[in-house]
C-alpha positions in Angstrom: 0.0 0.0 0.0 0.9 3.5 -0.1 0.5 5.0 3.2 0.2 8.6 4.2 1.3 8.7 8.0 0.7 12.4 9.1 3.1 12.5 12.1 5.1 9.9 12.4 8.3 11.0 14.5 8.1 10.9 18.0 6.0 8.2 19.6 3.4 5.4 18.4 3.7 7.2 14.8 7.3 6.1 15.1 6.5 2.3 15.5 3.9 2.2 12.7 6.0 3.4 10.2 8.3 0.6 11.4 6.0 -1.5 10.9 4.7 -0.5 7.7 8.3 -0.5 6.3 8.5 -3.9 7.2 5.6 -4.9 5.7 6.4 -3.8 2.4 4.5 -0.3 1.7 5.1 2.4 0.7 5.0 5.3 3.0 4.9 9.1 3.0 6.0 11.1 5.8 4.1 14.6 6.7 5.2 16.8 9.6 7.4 19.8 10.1 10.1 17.8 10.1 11.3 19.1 13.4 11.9 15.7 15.1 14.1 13.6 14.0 14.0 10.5 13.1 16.1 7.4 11.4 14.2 6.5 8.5 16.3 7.7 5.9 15.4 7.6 1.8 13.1 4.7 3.3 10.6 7.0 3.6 9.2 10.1 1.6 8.9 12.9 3.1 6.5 16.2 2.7 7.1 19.2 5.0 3.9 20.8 6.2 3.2 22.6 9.1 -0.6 22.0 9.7 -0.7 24.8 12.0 -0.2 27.1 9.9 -2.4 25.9 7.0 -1.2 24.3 3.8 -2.1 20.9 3.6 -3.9 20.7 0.6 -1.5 22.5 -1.2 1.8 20.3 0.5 -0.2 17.3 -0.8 -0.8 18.4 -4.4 -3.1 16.2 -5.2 -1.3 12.9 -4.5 -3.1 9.7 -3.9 -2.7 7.1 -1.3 -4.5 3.7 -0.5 -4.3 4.6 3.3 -3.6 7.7 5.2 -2.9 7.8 9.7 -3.6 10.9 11.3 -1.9 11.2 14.8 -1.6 15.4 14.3 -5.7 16.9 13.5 -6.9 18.2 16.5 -9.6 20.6 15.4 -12.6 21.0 12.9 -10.0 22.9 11.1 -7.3 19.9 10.6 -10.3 17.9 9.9 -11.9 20.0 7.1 -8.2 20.4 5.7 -7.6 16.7 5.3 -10.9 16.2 3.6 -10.2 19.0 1.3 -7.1 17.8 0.6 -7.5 13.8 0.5 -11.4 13.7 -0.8 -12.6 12.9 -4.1 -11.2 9.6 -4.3 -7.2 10.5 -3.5 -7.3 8.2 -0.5 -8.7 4.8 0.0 -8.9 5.1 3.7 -8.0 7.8 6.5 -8.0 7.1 10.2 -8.1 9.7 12.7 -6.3 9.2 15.9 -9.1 11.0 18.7 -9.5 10.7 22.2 -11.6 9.5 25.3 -11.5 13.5 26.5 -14.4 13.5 23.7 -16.5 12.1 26.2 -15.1 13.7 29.1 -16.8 17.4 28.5 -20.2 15.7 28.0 -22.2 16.2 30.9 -23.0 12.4 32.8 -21.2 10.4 30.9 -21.1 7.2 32.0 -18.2 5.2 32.7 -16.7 3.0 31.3 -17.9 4.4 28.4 -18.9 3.4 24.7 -18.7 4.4 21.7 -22.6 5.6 21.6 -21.9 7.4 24.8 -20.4 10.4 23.2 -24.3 11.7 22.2 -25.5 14.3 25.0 -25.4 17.7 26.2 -21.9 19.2 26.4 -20.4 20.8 29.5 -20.0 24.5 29.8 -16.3 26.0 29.4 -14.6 25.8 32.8 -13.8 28.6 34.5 -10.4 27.2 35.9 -7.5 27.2 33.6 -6.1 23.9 33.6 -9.5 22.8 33.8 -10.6 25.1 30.4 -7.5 23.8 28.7 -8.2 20.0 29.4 -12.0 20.8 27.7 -10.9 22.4 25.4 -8.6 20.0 23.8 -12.0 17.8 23.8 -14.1 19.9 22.3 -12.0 20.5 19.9 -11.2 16.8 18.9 -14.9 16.0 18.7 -15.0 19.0 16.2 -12.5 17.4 14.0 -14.7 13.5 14.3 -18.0 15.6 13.3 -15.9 17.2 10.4 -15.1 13.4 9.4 -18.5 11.8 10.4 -20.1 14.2 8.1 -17.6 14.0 5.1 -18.5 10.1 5.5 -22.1 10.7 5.7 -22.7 13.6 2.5 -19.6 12.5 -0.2 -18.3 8.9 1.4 -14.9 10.3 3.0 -14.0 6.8 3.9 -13.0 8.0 7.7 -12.4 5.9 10.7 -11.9 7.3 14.5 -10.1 5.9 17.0 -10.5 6.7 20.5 -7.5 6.0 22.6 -7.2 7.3 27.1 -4.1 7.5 28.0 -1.1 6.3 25.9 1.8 4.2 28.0 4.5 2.9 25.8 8.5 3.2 24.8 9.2 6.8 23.3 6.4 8.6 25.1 7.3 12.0 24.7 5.0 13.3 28.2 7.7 10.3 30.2 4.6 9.9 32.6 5.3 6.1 33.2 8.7 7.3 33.6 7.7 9.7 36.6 6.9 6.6 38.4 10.0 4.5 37.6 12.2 7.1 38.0 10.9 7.9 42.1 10.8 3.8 42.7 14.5 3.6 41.2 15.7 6.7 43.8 14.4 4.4 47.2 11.9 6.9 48.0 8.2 6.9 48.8 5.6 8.0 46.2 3.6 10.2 47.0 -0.2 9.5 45.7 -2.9 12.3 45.2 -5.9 11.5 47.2 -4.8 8.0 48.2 -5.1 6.7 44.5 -8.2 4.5 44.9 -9.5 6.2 41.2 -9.2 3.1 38.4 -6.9 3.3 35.9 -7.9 2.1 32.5 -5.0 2.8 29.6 -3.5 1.4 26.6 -0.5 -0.2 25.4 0.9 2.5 22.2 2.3 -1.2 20.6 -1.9 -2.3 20.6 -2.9 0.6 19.3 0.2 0.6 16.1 -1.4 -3.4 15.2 -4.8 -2.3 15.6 -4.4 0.6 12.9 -2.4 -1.7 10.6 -4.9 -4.5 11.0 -7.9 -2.2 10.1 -6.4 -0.2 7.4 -8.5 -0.9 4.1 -11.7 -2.0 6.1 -14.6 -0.9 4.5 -17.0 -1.8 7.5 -14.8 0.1 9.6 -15.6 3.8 7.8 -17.7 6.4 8.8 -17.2 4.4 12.5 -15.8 5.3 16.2 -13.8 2.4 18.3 -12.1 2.9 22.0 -9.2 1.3 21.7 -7.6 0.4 25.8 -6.6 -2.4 27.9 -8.8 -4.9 29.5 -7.4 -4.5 33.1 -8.8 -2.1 35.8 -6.4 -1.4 38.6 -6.6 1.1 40.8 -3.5 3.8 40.8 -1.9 2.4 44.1 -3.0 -1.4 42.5 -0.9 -0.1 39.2 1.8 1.6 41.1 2.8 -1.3 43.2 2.9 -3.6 40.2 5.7 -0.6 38.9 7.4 -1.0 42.4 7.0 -5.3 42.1 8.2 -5.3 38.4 11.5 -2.8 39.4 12.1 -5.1 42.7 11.2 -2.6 45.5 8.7 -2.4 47.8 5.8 -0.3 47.3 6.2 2.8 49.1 3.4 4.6 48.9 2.1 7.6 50.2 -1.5 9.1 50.1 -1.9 12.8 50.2 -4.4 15.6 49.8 -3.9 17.1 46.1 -4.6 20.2 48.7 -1.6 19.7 50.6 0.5 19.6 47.7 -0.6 22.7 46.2 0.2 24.2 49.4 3.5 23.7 49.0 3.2 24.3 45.6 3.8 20.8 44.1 1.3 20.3 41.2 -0.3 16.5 41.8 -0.3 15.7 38.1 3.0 16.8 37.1 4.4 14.4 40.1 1.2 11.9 39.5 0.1 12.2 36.0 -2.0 9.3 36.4 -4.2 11.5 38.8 -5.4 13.7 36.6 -9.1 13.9 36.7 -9.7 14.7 32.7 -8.4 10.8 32.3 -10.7 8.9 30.6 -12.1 5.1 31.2 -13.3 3.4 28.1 -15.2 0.3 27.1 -13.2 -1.6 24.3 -15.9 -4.4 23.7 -17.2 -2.8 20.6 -13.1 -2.6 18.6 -12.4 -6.4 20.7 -16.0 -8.0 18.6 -15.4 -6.1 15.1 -11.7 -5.5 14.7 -10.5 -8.6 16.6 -8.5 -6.0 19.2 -6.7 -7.4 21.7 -5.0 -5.8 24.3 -1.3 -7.0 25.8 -1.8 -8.2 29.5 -1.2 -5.3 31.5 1.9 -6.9 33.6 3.8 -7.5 30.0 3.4 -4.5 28.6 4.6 -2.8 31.9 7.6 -5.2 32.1 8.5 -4.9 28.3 8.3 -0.9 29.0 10.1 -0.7 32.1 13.1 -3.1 31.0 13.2 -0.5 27.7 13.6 3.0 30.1 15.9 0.7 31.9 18.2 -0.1 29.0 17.6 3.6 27.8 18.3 6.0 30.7 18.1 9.3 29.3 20.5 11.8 31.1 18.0 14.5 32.1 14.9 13.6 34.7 11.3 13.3 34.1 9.4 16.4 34.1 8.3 17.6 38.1 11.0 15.5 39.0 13.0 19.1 39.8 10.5 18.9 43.1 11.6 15.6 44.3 13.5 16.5 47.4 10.3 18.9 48.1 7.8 15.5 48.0 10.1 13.8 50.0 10.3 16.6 52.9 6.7 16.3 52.8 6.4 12.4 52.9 8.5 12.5 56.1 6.3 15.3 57.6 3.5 13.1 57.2 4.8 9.8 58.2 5.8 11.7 61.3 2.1 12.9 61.6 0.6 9.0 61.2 3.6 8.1 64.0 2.4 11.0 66.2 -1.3 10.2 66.1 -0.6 6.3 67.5 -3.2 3.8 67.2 -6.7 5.0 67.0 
């Protein structure tokens, strides 16, 4: 095939043209080309900064049997890939979207399905992290309605994929990282709000096999599938599997998100699997039509973990700057628990 991978660099992009290269096809790189990468004259290459418009014109017209799209993340991108890959130029485009689409509408039920994304939206917060989080899924349910109606009115033969969280070698945010990197120093872990929330990710490597399995799939277009891992842990559940796979003991430490703010630590930079715009899918729907199957969750931590570990990258995780700052404050409350005795 001749594949259109718009992205492609820096994390499950950078596996699925791997894997397409060993496959045989042909494939077309489109980014800004400011990551680099080790593909070589295996690849060709279009520059194209999306941002700032362009597409249709970087893409002159060219055809392709398949085209990925980890980089549209408006109504904008959407409209600009149909204006630029409609009538016929591509045989099949899937979208890489999110579970935040389901996260600003208002009672959503979790785990959620695919159907579940119907309802009345939430207002714009007023807080800023809060605003920026909804925003990001407003706007990626702008760019599925985009597709969903290019499908519906001239066939644009779409597919989206919803994917939570992403864990996986490469991953540019290092939030699995954050983890291993506090077990590895012998310290306790500090866990917003005692880390009782469930956890409900997916494995980047499930999500590269399930695009490459789909591609071409006509019952797949003008559809939505949540793409995520079986397992439900609970954070503290998850993190002491981390600490059990790396050999130490679990050292964990629950804590009022409050408290940390206080002494101005922000819980998700430490704890990004705290965040409360995370979102909890149901992957029954892509597990009975697309055959998905997710990699048990204690291999694909192990497989990750060994990686890091074989890979050490000379600068710390992000929030890791902080460290000795949780640490003062793990002490301070141990001390507290010691002082307060038996109940």
């Amino acid at each position: 095939m001749r594949v259109l991978v718009l992205g492609g660099t820096r994390f499950m992009g950078h596996f699925l043209v791997y894997r397409l290269l060993a496959a045989g096809h042909q494939v077309t790189l489109l980014n800004r080309g400011v990551t680099p990468d080790l593909f070589g004259d295996r690849v060709a290459r279009v520059r194209c900064d999306r941002a700032a418009g362009g597409l249709e014109r970087a893409l002159g017209g060219r055809e392709f049997d398949a085209a990925v799209d980890f980089t549209s993340y408006t109504a904008a991108d959407g409209l600009a890939v149909v204006r630029a890959l409609g009538g016929g130029r591509v045989g099949h485009h899937v979208m890489i979207s999110t579970g935040s689409v389901y996260l600003v509408r208002e009672g959503c039920p979790r785990p959620t399905r695919e159907r579940d994304v119907d309802g009345p939206l939430l207002p714009e917060p007023a807080d800023e992290e809060d605003r920026a989080a909804w925003a990001y899924g407003m706007n990626k349910r702008g760019c599925e309605e985009v597709l969903a109606a290019a499908w519906k009115e001239e066939g644009f033969p779409a597919t989206v994929l919803r994917i939570p969280m992403v864990n996986g070698e490469r991953d540019p945010h290092r939030r699995l990282e954050r983890y291993i990197t506090r077990v590895l120093d012998g310290g306790p872990l500090l866990v917003p709000d005692g880390g009782e929330h469930l956890v409900r990710h997916v494995y980047s490597g499930d999500v590269v096999r399930a695009i490459v399995r789909l591609l071409l799939t006509p019952s797949t277009f003008g559809q939505a599938y949540n793409l995520c891992m079986d397992e439900t842990p609970t954070l503290s559940e998850l993190l002491a599997l981390v600490a059990e796979l790396l050999g130490a003991p679990a050292r964990l430490v629950p804590v009022d998100s409050a408290a940390l703010r206080a002494r101005g630590l922000d819980p998700v930079a430490m704890s990004p699997f705290s965040d409360r715009w995370m979102s909890l899918l149901d992957p029954a729907r892509a597990k009975a039509e697309l055959g998905f199957q997710h990699t048990p969750l204690r291999r694909w931590l192990e497989t990750v973990i060994t990686s890091l570990l074989a890979n050490p990258r000379s600068e710390p995780p992000p929030g890791y700057e902080r460290r000795a700052d949780e640490l003062s404050l793990a002490a301070a409350l141990r001390g507290a628990a010691g002082d307060a005795g038996p109940a």
